[in-house]
C-alpha positions, 0 to 999 in steps of 0.5 A, a space after each residue: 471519490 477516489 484518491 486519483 479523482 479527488 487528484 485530478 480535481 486539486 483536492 488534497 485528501 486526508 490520505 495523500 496527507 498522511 502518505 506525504 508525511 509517511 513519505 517526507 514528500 510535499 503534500 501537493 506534490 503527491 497529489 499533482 503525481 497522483 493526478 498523472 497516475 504516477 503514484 498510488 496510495 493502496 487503502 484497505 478503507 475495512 482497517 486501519 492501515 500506515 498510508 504509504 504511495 508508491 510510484 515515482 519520486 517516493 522510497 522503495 517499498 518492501 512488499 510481502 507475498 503470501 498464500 496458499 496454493 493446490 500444492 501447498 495448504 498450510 495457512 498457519 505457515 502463512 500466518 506465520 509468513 505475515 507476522 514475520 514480514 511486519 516484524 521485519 518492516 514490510 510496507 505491504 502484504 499481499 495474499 494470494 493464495 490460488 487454492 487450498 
């Protein structure tokens, strides 16, 4: 089930919990904002993750983009990129290389 079905149903998941304690927000308050898909809670379930929401109401977020293109092939700089952005604090990564 995901976060807006469980939402939508007034269950509480294990993640909106973690994500309101993250956010310092009330528990059914984000899941009642979840329901109206005014925030989400992104979830790589292939590893383990700090649950955060984004959407209305929540902190501002710091997201980090990476990737490769055409132009550019130099995934150690990317690498490089990423450490840097979780160093720094980003709440999120996201990779988008479109080629190389």
């Amino acid at each position: 089930m995901t976060q807006i079905e469980a939402a939508k149903k007034g269950v509480i998941t294990k993640e909106m919990l973690e994500a309101a304690k993250n956010e310092g927000v009330d528990a059914a308050d984000l899941m009642r904002l979840t329901a109206q898909g005014k925030v989400v809670i992104p979830n790589n379930t292939n590893r383990k993750a700090r649950l955060v929401g984004i959407g209305m109401g929540l902190r501002t977020k710091v997201n980090a983009s990476i990737g490769t293109s055409s132009d550019i092939i130099d995934v150690r700089a990317e690498v490089e990129k990423a450490m840097a952005a979780e160093k720094a604090g980003a709440d999120t990564l996201m990779e988008l290389s479109c080629g190389g």
